[in-house]
PyMOL Python script that loads the backbone (N, CA, C, O; Angstrom):
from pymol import cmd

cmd.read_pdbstr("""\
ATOM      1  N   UNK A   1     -56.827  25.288 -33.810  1.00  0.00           N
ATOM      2  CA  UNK A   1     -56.978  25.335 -35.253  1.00  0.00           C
ATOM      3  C   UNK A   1     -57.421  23.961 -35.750  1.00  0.00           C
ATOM      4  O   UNK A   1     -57.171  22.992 -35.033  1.00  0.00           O
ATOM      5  N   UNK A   2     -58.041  23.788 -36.887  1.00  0.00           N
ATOM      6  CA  UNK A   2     -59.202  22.552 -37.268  1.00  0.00           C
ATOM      7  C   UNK A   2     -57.613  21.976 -37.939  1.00  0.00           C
ATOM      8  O   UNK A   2     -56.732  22.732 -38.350  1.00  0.00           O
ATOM      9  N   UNK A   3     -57.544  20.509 -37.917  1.00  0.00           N
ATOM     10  CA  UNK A   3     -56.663  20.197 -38.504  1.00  0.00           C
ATOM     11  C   UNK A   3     -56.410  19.919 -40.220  1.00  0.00           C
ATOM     12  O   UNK A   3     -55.353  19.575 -40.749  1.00  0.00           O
ATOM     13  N   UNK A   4     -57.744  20.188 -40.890  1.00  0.00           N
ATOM     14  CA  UNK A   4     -58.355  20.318 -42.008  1.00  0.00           C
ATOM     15  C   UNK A   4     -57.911  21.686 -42.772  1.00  0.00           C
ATOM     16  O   UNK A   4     -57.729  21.674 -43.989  1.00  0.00           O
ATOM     17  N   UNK A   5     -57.711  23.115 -41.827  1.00  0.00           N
ATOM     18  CA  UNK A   5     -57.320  23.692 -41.830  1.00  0.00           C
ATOM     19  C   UNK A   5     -55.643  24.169 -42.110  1.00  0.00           C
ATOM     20  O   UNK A   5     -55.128  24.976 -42.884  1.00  0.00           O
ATOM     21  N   UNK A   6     -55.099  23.230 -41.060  1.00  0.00           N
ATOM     22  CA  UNK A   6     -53.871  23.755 -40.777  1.00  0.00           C
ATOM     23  C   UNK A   6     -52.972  22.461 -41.951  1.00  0.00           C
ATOM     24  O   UNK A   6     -51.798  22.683 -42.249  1.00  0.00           O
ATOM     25  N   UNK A   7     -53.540  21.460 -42.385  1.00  0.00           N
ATOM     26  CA  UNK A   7     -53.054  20.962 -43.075  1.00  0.00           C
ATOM     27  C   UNK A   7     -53.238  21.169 -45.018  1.00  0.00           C
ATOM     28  O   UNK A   7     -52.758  20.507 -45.938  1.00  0.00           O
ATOM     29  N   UNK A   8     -54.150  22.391 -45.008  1.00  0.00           N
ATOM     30  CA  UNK A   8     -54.438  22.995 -46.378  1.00  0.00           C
ATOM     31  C   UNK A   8     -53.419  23.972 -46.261  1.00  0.00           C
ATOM     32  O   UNK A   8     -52.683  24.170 -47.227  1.00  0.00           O
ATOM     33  N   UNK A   9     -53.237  24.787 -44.918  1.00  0.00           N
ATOM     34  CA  UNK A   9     -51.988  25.906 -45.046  1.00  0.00           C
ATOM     35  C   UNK A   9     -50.683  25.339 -45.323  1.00  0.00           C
ATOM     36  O   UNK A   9     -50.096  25.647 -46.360  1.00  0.00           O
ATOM     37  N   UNK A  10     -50.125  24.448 -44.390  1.00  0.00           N
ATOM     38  CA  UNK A  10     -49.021  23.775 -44.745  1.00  0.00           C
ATOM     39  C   UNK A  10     -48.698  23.163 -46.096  1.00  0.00           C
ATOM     40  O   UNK A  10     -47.531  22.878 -46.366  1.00  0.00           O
ATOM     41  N   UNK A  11     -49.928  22.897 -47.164  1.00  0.00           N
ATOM     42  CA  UNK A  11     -50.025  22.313 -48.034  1.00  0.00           C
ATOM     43  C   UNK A  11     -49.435  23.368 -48.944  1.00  0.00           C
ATOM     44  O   UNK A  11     -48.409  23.236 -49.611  1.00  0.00           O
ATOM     45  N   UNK A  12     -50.262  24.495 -48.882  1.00  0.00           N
ATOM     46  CA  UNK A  12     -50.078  25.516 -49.732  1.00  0.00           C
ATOM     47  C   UNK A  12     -48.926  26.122 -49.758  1.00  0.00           C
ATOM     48  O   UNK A  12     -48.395  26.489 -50.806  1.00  0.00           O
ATOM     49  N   UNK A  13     -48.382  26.298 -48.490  1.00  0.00           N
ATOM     50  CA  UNK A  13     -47.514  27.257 -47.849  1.00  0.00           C
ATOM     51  C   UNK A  13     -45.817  26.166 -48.419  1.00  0.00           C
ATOM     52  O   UNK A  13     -44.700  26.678 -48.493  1.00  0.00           O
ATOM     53  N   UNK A  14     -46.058  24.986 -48.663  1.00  0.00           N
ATOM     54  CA  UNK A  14     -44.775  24.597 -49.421  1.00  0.00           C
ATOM     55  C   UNK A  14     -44.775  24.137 -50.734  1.00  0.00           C
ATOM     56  O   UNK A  14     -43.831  23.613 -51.326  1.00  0.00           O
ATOM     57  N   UNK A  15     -46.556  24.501 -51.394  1.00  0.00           N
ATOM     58  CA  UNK A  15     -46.291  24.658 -52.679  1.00  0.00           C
ATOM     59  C   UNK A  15     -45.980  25.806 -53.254  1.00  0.00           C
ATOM     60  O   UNK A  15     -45.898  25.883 -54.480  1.00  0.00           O
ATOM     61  N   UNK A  16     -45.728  27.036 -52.310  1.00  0.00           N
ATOM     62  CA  UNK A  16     -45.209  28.457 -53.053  1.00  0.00           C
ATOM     63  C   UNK A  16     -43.888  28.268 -52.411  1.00  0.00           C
ATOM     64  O   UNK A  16     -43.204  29.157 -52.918  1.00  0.00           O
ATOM     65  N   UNK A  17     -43.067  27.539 -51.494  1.00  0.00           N
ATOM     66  CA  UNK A  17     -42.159  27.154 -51.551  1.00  0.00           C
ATOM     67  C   UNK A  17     -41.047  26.315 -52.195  1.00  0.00           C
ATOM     68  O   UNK A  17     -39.862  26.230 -51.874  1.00  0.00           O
ATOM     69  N   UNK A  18     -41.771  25.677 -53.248  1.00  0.00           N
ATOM     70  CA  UNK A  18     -41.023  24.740 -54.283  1.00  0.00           C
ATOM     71  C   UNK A  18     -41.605  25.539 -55.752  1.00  0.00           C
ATOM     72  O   UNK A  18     -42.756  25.619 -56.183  1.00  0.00           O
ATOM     73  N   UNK A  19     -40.330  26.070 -56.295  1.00  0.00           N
ATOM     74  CA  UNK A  19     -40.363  26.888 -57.619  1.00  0.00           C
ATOM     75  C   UNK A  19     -41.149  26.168 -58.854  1.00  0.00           C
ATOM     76  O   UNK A  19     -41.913  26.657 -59.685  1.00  0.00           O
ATOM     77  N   UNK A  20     -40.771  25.078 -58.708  1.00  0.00           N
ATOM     78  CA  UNK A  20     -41.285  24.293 -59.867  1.00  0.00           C
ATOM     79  C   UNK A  20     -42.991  23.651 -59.380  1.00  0.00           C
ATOM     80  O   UNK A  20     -43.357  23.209 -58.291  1.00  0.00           O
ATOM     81  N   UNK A  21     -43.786  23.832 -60.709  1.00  0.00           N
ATOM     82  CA  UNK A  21     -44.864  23.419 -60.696  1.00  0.00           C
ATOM     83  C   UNK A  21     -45.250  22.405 -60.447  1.00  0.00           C
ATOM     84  O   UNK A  21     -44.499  21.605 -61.006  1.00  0.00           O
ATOM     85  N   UNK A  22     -46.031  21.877 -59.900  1.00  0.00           N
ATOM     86  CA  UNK A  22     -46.270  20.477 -59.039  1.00  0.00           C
ATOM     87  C   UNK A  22     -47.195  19.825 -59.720  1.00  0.00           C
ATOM     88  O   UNK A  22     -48.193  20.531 -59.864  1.00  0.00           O
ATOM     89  N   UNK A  23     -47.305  18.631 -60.269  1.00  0.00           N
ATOM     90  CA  UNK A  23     -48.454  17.756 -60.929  1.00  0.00           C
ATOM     91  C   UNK A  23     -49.762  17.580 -60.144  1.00  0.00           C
ATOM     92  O   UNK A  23     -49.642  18.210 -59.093  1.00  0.00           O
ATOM     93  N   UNK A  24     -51.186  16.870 -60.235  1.00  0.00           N
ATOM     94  CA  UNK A  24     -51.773  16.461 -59.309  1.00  0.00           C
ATOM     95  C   UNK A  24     -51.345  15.793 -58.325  1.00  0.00           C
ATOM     96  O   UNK A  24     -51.225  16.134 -57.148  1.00  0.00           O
ATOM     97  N   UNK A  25     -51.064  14.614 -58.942  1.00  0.00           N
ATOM     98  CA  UNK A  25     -50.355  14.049 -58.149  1.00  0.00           C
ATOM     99  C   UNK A  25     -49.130  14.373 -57.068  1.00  0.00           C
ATOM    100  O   UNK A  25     -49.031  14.047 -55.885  1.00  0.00           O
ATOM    101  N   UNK A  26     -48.544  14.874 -57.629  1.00  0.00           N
ATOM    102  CA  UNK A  26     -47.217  15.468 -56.401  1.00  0.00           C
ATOM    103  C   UNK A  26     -47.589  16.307 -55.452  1.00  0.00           C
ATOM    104  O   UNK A  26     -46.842  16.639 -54.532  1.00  0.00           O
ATOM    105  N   UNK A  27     -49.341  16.914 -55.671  1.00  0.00           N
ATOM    106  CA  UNK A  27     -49.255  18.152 -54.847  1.00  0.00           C
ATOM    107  C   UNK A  27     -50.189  16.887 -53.632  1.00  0.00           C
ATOM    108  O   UNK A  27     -49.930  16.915 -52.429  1.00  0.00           O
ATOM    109  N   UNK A  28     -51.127  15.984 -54.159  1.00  0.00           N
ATOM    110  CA  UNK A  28     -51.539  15.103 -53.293  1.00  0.00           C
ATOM    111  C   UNK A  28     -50.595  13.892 -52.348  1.00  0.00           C
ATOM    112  O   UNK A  28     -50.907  13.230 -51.359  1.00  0.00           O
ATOM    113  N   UNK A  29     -49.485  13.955 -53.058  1.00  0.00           N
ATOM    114  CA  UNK A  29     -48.362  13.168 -51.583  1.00  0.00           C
ATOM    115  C   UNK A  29     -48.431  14.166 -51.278  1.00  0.00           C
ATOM    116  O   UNK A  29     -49.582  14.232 -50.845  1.00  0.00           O
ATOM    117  N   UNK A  30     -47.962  15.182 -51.163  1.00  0.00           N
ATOM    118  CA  UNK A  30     -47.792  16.174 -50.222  1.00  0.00           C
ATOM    119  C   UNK A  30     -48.264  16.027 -49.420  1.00  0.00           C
ATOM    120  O   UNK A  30     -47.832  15.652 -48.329  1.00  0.00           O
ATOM    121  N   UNK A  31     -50.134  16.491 -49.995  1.00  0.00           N
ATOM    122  CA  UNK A  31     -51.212  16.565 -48.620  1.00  0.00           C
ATOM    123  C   UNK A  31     -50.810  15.574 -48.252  1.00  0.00           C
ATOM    124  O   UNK A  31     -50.136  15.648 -47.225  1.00  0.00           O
ATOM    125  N   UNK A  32     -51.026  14.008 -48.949  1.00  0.00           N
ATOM    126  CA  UNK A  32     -51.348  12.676 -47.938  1.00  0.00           C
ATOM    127  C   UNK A  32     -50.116  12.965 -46.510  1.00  0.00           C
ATOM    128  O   UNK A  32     -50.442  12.869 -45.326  1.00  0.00           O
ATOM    129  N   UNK A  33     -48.808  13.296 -46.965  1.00  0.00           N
ATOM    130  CA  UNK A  33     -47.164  13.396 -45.924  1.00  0.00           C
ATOM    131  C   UNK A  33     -47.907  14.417 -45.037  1.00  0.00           C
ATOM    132  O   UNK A  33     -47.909  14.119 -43.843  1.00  0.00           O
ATOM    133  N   UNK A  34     -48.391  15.293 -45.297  1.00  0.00           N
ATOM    134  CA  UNK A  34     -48.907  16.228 -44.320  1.00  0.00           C
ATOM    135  C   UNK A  34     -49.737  15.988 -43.328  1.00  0.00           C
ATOM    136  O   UNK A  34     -49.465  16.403 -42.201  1.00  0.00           O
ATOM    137  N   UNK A  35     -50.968  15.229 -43.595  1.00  0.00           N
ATOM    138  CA  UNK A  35     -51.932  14.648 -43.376  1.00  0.00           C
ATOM    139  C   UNK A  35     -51.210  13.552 -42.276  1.00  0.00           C
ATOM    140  O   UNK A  35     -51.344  13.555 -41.053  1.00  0.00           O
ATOM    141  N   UNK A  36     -50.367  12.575 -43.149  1.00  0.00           N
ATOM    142  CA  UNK A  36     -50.086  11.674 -42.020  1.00  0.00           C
ATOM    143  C   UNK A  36     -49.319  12.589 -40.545  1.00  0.00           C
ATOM    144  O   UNK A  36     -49.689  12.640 -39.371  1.00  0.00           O
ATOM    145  N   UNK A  37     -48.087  13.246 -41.283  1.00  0.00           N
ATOM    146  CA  UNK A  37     -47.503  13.986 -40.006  1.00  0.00           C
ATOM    147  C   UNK A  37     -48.100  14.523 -38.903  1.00  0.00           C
ATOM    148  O   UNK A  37     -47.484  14.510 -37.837  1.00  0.00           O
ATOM    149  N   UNK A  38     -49.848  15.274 -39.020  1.00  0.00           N
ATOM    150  CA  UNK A  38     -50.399  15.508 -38.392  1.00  0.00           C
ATOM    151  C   UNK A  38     -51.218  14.140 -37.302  1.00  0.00           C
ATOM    152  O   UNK A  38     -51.617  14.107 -36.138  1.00  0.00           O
ATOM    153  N   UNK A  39     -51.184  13.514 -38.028  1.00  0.00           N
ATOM    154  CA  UNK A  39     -52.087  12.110 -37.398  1.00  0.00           C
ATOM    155  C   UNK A  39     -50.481  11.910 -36.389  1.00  0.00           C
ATOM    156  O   UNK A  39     -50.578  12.249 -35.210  1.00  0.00           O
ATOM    157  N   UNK A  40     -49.396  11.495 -36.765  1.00  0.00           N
ATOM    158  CA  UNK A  40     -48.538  10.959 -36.148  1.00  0.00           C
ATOM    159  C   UNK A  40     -48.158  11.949 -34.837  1.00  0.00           C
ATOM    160  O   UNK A  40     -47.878  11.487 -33.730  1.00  0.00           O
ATOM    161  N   UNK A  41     -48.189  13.094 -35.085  1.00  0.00           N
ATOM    162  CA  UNK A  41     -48.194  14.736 -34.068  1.00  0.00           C
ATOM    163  C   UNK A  41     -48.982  14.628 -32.782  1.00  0.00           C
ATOM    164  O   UNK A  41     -48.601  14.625 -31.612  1.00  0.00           O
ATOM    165  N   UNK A  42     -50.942  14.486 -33.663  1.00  0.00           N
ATOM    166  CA  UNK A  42     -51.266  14.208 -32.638  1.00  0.00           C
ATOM    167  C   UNK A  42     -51.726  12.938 -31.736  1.00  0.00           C
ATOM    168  O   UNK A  42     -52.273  12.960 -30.633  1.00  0.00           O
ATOM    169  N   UNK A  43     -51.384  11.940 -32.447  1.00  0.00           N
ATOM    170  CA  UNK A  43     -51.460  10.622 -31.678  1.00  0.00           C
ATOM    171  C   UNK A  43     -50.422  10.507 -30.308  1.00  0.00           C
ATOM    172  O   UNK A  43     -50.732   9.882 -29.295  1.00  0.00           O
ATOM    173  N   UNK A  44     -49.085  11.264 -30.499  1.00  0.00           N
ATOM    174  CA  UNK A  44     -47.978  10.697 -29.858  1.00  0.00           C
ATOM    175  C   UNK A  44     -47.815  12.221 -28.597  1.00  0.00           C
ATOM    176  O   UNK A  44     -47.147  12.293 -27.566  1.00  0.00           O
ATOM    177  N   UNK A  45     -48.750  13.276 -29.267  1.00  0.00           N
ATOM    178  CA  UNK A  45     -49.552  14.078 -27.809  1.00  0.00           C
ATOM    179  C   UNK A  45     -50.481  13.445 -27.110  1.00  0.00           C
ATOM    180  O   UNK A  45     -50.227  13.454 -25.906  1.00  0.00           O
ATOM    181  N   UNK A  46     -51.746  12.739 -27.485  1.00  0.00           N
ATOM    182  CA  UNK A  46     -52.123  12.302 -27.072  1.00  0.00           C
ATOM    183  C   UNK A  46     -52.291  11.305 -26.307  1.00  0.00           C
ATOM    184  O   UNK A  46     -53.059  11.110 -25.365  1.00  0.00           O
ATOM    185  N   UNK A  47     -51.162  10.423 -27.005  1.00  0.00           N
ATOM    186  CA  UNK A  47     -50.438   9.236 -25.489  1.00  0.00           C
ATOM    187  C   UNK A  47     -49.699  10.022 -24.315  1.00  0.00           C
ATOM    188  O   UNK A  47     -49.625   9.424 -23.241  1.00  0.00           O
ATOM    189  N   UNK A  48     -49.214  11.137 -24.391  1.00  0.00           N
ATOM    190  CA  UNK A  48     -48.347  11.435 -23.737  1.00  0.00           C
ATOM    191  C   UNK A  48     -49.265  12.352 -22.702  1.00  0.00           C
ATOM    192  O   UNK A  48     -49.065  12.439 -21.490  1.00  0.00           O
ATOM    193  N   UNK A  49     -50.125  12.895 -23.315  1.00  0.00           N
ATOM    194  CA  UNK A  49     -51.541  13.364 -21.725  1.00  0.00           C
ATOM    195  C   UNK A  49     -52.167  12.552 -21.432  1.00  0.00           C
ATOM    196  O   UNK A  49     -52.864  12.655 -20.423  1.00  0.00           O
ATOM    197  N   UNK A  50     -52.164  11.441 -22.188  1.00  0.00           N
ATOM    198  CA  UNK A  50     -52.929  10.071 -21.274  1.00  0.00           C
ATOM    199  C   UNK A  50     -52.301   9.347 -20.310  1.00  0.00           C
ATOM    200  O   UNK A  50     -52.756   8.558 -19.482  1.00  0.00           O
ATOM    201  N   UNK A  51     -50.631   9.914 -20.639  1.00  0.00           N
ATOM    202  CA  UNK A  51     -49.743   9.185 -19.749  1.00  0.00           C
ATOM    203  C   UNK A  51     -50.074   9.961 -18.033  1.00  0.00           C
ATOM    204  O   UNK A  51     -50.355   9.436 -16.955  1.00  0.00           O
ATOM    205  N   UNK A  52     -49.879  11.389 -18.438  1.00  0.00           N
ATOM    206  CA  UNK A  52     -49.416  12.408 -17.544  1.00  0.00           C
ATOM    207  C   UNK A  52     -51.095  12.537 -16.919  1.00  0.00           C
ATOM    208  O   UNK A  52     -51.118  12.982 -15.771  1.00  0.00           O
ATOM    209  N   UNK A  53     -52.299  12.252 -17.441  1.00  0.00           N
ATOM    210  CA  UNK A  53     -53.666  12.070 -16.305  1.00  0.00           C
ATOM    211  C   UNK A  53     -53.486  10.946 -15.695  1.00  0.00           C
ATOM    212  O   UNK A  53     -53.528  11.008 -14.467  1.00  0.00           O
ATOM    213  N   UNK A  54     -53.269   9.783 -16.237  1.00  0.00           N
ATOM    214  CA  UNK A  54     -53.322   8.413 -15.648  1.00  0.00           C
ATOM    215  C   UNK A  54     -52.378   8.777 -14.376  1.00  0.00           C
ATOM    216  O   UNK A  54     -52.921   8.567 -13.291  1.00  0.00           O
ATOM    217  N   UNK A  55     -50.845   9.368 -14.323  1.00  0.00           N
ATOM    218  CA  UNK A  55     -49.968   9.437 -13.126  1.00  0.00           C
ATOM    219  C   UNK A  55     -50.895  10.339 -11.725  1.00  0.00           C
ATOM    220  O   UNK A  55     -51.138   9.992 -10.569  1.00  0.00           O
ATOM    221  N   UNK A  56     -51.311  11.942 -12.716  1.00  0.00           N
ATOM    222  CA  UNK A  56     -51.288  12.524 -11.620  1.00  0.00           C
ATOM    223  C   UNK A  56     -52.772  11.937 -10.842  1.00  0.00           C
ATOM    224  O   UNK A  56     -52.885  12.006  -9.618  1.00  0.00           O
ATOM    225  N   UNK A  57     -53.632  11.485 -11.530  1.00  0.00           N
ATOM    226  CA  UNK A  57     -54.657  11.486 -10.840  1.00  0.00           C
ATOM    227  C   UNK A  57     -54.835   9.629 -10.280  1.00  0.00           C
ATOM    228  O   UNK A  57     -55.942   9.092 -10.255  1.00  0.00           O
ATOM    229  N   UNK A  58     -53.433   8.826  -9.845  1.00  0.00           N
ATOM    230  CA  UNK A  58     -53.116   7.556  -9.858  1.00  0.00           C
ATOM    231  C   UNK A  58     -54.674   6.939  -8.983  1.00  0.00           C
ATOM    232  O   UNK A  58     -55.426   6.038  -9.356  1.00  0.00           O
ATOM    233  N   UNK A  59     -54.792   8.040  -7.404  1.00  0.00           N
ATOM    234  CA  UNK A  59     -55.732   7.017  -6.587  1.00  0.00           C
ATOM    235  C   UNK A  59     -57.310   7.119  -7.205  1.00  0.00           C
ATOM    236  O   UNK A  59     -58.262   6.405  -6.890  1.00  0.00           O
ATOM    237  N   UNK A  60     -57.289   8.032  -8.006  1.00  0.00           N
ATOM    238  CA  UNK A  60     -58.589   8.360  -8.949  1.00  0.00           C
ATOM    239  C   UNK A  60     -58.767   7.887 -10.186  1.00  0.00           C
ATOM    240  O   UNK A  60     -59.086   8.482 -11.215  1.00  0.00           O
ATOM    241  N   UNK A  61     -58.482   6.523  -9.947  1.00  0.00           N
ATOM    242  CA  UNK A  61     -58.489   6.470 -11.342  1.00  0.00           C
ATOM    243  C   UNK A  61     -60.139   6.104 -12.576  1.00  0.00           C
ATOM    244  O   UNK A  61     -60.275   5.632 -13.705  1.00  0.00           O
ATOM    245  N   UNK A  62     -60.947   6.581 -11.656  1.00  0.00           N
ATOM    246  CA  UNK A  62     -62.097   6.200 -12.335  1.00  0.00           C
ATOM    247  C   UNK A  62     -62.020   7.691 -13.057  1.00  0.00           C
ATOM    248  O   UNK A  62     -62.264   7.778 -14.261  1.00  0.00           O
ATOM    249  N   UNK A  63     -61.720   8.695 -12.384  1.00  0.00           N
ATOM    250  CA  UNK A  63     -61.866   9.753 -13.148  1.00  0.00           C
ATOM    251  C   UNK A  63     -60.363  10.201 -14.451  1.00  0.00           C
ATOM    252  O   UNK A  63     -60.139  11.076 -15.287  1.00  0.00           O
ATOM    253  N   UNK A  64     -59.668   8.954 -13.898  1.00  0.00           N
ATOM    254  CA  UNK A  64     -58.280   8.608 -15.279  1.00  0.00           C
ATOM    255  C   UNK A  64     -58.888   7.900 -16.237  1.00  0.00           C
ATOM    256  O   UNK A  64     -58.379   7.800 -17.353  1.00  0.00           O
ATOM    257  N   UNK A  65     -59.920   7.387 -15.955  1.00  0.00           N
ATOM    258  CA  UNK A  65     -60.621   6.445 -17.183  1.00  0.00           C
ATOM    259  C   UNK A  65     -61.236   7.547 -17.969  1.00  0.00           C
ATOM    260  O   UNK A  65     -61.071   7.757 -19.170  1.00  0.00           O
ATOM    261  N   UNK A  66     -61.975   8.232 -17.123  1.00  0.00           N
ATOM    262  CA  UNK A  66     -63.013   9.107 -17.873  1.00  0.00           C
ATOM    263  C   UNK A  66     -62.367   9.792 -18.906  1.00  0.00           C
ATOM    264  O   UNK A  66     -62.673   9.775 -20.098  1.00  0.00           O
ATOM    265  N   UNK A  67     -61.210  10.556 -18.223  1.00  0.00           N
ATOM    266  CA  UNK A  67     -60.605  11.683 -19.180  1.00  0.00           C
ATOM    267  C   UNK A  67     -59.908  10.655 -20.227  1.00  0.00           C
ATOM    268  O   UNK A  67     -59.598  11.242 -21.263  1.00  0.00           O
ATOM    269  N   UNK A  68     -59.619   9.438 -20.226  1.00  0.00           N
ATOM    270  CA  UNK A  68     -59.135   8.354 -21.679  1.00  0.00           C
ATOM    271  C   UNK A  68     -60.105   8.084 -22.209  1.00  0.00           C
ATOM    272  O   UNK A  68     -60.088   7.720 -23.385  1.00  0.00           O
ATOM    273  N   UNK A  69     -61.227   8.181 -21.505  1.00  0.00           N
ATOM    274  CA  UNK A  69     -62.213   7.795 -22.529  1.00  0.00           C
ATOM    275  C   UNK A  69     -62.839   9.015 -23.575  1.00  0.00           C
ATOM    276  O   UNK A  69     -63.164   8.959 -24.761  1.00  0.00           O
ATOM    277  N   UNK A  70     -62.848   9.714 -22.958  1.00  0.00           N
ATOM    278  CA  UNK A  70     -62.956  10.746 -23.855  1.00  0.00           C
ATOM    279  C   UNK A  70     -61.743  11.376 -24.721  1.00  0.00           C
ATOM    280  O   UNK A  70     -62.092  12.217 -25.549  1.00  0.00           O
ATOM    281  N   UNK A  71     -60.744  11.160 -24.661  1.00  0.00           N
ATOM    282  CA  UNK A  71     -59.948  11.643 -24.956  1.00  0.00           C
ATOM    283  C   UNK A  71     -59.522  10.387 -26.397  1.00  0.00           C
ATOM    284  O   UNK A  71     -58.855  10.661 -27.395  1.00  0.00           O
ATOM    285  N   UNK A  72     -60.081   9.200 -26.100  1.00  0.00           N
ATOM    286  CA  UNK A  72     -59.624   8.412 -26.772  1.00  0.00           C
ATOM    287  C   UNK A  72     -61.041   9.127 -27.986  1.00  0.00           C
ATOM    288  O   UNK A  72     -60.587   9.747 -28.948  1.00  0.00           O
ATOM    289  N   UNK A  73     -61.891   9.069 -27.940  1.00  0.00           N
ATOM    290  CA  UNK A  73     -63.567   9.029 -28.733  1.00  0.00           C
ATOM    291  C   UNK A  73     -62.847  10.848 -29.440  1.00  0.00           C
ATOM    292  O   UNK A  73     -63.217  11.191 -30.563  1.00  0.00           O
ATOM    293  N   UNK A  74     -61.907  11.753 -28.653  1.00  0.00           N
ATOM    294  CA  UNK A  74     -61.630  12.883 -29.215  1.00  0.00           C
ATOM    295  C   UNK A  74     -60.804  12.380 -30.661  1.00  0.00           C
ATOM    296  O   UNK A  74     -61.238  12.715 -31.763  1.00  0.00           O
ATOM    297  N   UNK A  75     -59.623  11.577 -30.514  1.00  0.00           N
ATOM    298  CA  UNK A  75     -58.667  11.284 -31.401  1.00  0.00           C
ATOM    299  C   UNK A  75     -59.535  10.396 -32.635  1.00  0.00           C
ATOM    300  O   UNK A  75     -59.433  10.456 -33.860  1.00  0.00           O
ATOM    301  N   UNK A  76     -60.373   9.605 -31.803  1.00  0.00           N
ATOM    302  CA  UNK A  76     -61.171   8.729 -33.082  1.00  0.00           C
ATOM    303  C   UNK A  76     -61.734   9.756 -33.919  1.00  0.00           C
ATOM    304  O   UNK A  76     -61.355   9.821 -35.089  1.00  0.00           O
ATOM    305  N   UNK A  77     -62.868  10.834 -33.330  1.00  0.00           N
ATOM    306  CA  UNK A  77     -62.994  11.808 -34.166  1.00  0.00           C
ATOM    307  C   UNK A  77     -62.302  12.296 -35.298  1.00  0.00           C
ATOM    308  O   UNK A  77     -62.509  12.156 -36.504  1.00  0.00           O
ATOM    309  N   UNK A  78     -61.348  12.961 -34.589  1.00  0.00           N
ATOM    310  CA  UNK A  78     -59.853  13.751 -35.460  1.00  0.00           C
ATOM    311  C   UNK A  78     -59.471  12.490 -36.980  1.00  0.00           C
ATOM    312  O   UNK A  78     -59.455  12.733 -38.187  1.00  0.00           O
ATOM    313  N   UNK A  79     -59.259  11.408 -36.365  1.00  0.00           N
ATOM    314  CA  UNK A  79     -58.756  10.664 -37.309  1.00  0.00           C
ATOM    315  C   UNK A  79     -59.731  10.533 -38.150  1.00  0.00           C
ATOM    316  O   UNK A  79     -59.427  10.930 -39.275  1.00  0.00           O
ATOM    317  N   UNK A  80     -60.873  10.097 -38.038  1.00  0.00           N
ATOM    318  CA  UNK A  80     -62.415   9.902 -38.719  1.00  0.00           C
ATOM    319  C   UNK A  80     -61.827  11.295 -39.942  1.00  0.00           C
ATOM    320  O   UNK A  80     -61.265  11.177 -41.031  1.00  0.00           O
ATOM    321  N   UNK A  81     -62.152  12.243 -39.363  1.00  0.00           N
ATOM    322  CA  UNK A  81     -62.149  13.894 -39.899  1.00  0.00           C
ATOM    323  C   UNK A  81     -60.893  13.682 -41.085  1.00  0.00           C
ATOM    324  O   UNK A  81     -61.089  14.197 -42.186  1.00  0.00           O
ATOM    325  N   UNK A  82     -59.743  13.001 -40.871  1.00  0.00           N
ATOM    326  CA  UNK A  82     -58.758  13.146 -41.518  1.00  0.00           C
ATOM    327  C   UNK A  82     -58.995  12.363 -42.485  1.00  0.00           C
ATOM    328  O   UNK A  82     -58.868  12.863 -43.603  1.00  0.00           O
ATOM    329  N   UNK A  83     -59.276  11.375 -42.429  1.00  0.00           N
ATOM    330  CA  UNK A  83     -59.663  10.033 -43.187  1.00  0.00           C
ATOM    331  C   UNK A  83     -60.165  11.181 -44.004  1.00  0.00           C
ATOM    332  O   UNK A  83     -59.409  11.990 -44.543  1.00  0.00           O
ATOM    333  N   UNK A  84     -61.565  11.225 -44.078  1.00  0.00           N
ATOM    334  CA  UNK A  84     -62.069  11.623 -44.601  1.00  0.00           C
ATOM    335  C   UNK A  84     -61.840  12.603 -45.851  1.00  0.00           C
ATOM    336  O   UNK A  84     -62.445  12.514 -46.920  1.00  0.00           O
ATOM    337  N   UNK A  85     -60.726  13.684 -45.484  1.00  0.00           N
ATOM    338  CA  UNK A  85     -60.314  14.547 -46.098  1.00  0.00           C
ATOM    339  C   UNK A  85     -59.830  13.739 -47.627  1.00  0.00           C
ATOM    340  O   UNK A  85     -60.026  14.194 -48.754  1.00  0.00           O
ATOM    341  N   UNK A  86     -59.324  12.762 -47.369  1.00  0.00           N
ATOM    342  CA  UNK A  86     -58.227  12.061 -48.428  1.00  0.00           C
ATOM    343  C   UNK A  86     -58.824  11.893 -49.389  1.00  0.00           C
ATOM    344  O   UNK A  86     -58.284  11.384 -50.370  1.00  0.00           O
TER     345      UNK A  86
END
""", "prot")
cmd.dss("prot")
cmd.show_as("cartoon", "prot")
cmd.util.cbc("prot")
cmd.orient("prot")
């Protein structure tokens, strides 16, 4: 799921959860808390499969670079994408 996506549902999905009407402003912390939670979600997946390629593939590690390198240029993306949204 696009994270652009899943962070407009979550957005929405706890502004019909809070009874009272939400200002501009209040409904945009929201997004921004949402927004970050997702950045923080997938940054701290993403260290954690960079951890788990770097181990298993230890005597290979040219091909442990590869998959960080791409994997790193994936997250720059994502974040780029998020930025953006704001």
């Amino acid at each position: 799921m696009d994270i652009a996506k899943l962070s407009d549902r979550v957005t929405h999905d706890l502004r019909k959860a809070i009874s009272a009407e939400l200002s501009l402003e209040e409904r945009l912390a929201i997004e921004k808390i949402v927004v970050q939670a997702l950045l923080d979600a997938t940054g701290k997946t993403h260290e954690a499969y960079k951890s788990v390629a770097s181990k298993c593939c230890g005597p290979e590690a040219d091909l442990a670079h590869k998959i960080q390198a791409q994997m790193d240029k994936k997250r720059d993306m994502l974040i780029a994408n998020l930025v953006s949204m704001r």
